[in-house]
C-alpha positions as CSV (number, residue, x, y, z in Angstrom):
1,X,32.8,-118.3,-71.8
2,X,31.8,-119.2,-68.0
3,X,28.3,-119.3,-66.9
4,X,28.0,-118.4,-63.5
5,X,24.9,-120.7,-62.1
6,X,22.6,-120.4,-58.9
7,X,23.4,-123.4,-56.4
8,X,19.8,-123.0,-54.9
9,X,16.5,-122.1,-55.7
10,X,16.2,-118.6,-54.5
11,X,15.2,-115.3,-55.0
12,X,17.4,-112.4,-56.7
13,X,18.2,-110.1,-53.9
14,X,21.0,-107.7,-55.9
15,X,23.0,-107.9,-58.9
16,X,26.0,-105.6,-58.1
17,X,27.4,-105.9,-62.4
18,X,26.5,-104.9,-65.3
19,X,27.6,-105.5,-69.0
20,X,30.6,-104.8,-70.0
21,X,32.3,-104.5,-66.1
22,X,35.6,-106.4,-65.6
23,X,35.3,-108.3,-62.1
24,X,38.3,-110.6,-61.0
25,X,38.1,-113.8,-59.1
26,X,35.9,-114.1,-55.9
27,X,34.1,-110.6,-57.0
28,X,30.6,-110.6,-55.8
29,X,28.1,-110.6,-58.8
30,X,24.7,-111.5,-57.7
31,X,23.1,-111.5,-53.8
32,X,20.4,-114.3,-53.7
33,X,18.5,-114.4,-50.7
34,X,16.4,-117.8,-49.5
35,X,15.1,-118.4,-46.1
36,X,16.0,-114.7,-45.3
37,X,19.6,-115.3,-45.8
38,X,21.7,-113.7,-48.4
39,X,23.9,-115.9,-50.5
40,X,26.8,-114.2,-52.4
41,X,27.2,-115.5,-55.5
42,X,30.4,-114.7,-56.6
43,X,33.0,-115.2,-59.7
44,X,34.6,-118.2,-60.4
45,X,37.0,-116.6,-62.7
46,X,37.8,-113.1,-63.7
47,X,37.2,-111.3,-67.2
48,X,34.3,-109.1,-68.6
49,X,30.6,-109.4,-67.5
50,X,28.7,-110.5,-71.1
51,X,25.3,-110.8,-70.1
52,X,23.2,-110.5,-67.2
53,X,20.3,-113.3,-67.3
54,X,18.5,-111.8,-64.0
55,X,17.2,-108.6,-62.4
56,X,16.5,-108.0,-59.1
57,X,13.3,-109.9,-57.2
58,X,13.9,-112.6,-59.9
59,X,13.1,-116.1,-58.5
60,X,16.0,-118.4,-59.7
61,X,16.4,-122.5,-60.0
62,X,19.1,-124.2,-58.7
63,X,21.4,-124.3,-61.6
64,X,20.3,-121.1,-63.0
65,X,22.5,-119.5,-65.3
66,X,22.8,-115.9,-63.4
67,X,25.6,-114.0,-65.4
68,X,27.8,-114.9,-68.1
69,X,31.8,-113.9,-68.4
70,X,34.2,-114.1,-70.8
């Protein structure tokens, strides 16, 4: 399993998965949006989208677990 984490504290802008979706490598998951910049958030590595921990307008920690893969 990889957890996909938040490397700021931010807001959730758009989460462009959902369960169950196969993403590959560098496939944008989740738009976070600080300071009125967007920050992609975007897969590590790819496989199947397990869980989605946030919903849009979310406000997230750095180090927030976001989505989880497997």
């Amino acid at each position: 399993m990889t957890e996909v984490r938040a490397d700021i504290t931010a807001s959730v802008w758009k989460v462009n998965v959902e369960v169950g979706q196969q993403v590959a490598a560098n496939d944008e998951l989740v738009i976070l949006e600080s300071m009125k910049m967007e920050i992609p958030v975007v897969a590590p590595v790819g496989g199947t989208v397990s869980a989605v921990l946030v919903a849009a307008e979310d406000q997230v920690a750095e180090g927030s677990v976001l989505v989880t893969l497997t």
